[in-house]
C-alpha positions as CSV (number, residue, x, y, z in Angstrom):
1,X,95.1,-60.9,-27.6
2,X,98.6,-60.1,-27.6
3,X,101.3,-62.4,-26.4
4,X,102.4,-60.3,-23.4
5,X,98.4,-60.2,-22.0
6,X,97.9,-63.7,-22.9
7,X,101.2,-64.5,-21.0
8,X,100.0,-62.3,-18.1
9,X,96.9,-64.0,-18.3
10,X,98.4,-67.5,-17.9
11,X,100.5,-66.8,-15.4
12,X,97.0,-65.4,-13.3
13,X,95.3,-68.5,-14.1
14,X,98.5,-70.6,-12.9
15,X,98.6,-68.9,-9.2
16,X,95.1,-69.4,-8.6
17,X,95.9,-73.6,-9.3
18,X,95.5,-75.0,-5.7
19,X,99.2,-76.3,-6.1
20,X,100.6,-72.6,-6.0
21,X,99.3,-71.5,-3.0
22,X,103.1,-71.1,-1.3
23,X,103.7,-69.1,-4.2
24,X,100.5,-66.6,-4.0
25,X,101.5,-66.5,-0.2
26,X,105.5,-65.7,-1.0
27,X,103.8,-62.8,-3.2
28,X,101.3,-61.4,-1.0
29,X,98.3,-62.0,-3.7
30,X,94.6,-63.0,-2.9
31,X,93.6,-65.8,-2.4
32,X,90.6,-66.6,-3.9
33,X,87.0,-66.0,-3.0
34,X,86.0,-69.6,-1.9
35,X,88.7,-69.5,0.6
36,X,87.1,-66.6,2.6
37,X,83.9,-66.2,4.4
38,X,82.2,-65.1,1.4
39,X,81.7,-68.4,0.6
40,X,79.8,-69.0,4.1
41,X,76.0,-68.4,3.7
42,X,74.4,-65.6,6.2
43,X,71.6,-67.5,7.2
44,X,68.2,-66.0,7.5
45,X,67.6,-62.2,7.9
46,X,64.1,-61.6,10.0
47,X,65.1,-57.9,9.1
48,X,65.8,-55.0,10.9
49,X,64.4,-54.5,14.4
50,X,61.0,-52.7,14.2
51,X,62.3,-50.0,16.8
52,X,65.6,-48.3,16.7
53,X,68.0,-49.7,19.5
54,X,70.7,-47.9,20.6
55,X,74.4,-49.8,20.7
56,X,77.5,-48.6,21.9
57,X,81.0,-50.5,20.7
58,X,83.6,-50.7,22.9
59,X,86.5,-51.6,21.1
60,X,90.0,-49.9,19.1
61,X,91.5,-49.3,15.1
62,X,90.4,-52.7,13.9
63,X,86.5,-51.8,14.2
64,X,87.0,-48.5,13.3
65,X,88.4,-49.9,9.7
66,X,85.5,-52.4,9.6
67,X,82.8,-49.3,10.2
68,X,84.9,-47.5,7.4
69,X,85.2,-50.2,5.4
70,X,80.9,-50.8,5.2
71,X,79.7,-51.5,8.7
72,X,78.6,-48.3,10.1
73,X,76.5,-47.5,6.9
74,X,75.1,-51.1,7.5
75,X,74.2,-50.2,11.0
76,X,72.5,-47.2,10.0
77,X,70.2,-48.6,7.6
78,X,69.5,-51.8,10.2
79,X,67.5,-49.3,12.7
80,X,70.9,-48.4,14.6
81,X,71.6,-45.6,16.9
82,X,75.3,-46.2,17.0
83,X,77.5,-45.2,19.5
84,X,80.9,-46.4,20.5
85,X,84.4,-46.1,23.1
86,X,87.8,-45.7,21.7
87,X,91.5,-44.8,22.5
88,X,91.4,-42.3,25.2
89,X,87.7,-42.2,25.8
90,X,85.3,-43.0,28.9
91,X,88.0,-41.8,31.4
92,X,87.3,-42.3,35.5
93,X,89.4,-40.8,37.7
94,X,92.7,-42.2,36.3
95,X,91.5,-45.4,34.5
96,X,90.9,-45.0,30.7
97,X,88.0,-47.7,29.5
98,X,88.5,-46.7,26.3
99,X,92.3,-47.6,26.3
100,X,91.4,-51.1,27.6
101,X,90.1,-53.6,25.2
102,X,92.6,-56.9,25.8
103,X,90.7,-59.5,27.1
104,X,92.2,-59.2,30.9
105,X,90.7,-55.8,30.7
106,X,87.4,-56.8,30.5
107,X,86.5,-58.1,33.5
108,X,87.3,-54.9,35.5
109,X,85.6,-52.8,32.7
110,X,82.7,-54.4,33.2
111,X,82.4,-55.5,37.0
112,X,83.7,-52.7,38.4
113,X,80.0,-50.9,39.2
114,X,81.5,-47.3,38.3
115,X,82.9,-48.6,34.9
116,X,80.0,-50.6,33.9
117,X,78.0,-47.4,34.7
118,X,79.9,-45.0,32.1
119,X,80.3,-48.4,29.5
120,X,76.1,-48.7,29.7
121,X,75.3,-45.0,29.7
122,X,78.1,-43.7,27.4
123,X,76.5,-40.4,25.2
124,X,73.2,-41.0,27.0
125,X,71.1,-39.0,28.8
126,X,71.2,-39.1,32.7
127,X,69.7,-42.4,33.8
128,X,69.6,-44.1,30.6
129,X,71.9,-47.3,29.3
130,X,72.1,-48.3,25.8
131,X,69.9,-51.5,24.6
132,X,73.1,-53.2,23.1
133,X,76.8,-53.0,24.9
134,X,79.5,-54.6,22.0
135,X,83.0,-55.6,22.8
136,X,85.9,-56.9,21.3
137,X,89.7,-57.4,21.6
138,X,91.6,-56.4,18.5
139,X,94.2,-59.1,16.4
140,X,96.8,-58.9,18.8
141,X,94.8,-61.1,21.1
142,X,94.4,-63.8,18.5
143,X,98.6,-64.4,19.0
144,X,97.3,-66.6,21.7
145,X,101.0,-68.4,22.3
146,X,100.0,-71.6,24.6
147,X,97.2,-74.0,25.6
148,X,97.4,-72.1,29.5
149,X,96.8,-68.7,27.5
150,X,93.8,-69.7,25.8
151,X,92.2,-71.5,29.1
152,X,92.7,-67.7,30.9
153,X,91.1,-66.0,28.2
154,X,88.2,-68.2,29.1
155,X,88.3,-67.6,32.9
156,X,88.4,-64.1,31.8
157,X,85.0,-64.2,30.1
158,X,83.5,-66.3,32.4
159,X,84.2,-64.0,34.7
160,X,82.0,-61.8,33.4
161,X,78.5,-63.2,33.1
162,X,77.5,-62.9,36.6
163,X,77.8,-58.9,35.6
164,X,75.7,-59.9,32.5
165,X,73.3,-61.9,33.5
166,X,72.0,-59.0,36.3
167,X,71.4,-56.8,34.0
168,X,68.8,-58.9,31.4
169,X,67.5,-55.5,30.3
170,X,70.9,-54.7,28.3
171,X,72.2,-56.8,24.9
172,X,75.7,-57.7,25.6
173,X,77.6,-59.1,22.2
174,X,80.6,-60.6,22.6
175,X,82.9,-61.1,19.6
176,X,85.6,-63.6,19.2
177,X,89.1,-62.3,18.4
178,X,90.1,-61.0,14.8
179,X,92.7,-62.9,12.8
180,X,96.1,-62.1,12.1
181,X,98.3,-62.1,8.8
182,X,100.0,-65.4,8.3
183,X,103.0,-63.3,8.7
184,X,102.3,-61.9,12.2
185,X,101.7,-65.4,13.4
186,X,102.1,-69.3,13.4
187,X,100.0,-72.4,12.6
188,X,100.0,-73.3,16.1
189,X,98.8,-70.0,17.7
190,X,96.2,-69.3,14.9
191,X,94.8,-72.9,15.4
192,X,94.4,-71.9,19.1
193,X,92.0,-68.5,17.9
194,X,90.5,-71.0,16.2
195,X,89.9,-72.7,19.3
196,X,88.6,-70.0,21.6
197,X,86.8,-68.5,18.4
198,X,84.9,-71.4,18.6
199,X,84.2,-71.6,22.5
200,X,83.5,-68.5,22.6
201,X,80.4,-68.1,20.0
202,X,79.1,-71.6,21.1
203,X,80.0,-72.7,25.0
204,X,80.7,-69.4,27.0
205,X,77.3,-67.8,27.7
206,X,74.9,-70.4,26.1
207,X,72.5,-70.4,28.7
208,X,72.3,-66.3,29.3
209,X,69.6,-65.3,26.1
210,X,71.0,-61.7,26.7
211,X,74.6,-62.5,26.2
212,X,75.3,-63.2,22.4
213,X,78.5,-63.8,20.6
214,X,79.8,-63.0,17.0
215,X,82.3,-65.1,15.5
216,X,84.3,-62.1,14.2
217,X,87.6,-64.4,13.7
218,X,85.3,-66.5,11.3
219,X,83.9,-63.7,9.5
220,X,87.8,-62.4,8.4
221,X,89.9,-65.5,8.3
222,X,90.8,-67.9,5.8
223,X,88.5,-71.0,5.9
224,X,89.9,-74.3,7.5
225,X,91.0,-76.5,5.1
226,X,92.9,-73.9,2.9
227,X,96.9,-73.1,3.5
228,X,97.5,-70.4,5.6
229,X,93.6,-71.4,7.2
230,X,92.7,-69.0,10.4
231,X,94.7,-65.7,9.1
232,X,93.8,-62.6,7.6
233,X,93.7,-63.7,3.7
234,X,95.4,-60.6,1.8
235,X,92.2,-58.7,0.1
236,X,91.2,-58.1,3.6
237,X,94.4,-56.7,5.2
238,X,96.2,-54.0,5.3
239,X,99.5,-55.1,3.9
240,X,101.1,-58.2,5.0
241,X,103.0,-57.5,7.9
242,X,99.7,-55.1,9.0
243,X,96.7,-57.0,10.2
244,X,94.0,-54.3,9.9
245,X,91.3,-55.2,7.9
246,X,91.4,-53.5,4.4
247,X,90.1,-53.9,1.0
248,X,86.6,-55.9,1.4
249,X,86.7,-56.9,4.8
250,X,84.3,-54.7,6.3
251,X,81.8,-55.2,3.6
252,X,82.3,-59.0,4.0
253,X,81.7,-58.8,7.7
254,X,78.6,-56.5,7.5
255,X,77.3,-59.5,5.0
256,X,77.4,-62.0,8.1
257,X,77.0,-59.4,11.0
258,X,73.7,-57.7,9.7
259,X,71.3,-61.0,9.3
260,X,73.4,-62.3,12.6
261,X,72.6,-59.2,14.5
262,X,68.7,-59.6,13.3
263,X,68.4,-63.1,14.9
264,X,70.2,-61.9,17.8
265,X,68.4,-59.6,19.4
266,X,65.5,-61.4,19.0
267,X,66.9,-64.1,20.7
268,X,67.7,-62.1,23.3
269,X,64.1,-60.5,23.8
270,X,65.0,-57.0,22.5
271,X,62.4,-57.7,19.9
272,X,59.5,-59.7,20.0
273,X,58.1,-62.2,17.1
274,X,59.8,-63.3,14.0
């Protein structure tokens, strides 16, 4: 080894030392692999539904990356019939759906009877609605700047599952926001994603089977306990000022969504038995 690798060598070893984190942050590196959800275990996969459901996503740029980044070819092999809404799609009369995806949009997407309509039937034939309807916000929403903010995102929601819960014959998965770069927010406002991430996938629609939530903001952030905890870690962004999900972050959320997405729509009824 030559004294310029070994020196480069060192200095790699030296970063990764939990007492350098401020320095991997100040220079945009990885952090390392026990610090993201890779380090979470999926749980148990039952395997993919016996029939093929049919799911449309309504969401924007972050899920796009994800299904580039490993999810749609996930969904595929699970027995999916994927479908979804995006920028400028879905339009009635003047109101785009597709353009709407912040969480004070989706309460009129969804319980407004002519909306819900197109969201269920989107690319279906006349009189038919997907099995699965998917939503989510993108990272913007996770900026979530006060204590007041977060309690109307969950009057928001709530809002909602009278809509949900007459309509048992339809999946609807939720998703809790995705994270942010540590440089696109603070310690205070992450904490609070943190916070609804949690209420979110565990309180909000416990006792509606066909209302399921995916902790997306878990799936992408940095695990609690580690500097910069509940932000984008770099590997799985697109640069640091840019939180799209790069690099490994789709595969790393197809890893927990897959076997998540198994359990759930069993839970839900959509498939029967183990």
């Amino acid at each position: 080894m030559t004294p310029r690798i070994l020196l480069t060598t060192l200095l790699l070893i030296t970063l990764l030392m939990p007492g350098c984190a401020k320095i991997r942050n100040k220079l945009w590196m990885d952090v390392p692999e026990d610090e993201t959800s890779l380090a979470l275990d999926p749980g148990q996969d039952p395997g993919p539904p016996p029939k093929k459901l049919s799911m449309v996503w309504h969401h924007h740029s972050t899920g796009d990356d994800l299904l580039k980044g490993g999810l749609r070819q996930e969904l595929d092999k699970n027995n999916i019939d994927f479908h979804d809404i995006n920028y400028k799609e879905a339009k009635v009369g003047d109101y785009v759906i597709g353009d709407r995806t912040d969480p004070p949009d989706f309460p009129k997407n969804f319980n407004t009877p002519e909306y819900f309509k197109v969201i269920a039937g989107w690319e279906m034939d006349e009189g038919k609605h997907h099995d699965i309807v998917m939503f989510k916000s993108c990272f913007p929403a996770s900026d979530i700047k006060s204590d007041e903010m977060l309690e109307q995102y969950k009057g928001y929601y709530k809002s909602m599952l009278s809509t949900f819960k007459a309509h048992p014959e339809i999946m609807f998965i939720g998703m809790s926001t995705p994270p942010l770069t540590a440089g696109k927010t603070t310690a205070e406002n992450s904490t609070r994603a943190r916070k609804w991430a949690e209420w979110v996938t565990t309180e909000y629609a416990k006792a509606l089977p066909n209302v399921q939530v995916f902790d997306l903001f878990g799936a992408l952030s940095i695990l609690k306990g580690n500097p910069n905890e509940g932000t984008l870690p770099p590997q799985f962004a697109v640069g640091k000022w840019d939180s799209h999900p790069a690099g490994g972050a789709g595969k790393a959320m197809a890893r927990l969504f897959i076997p998540w997405l198994n359990r759930a729509v069993r839970a839900a009824g959509l498939v029967k038995g183990k």
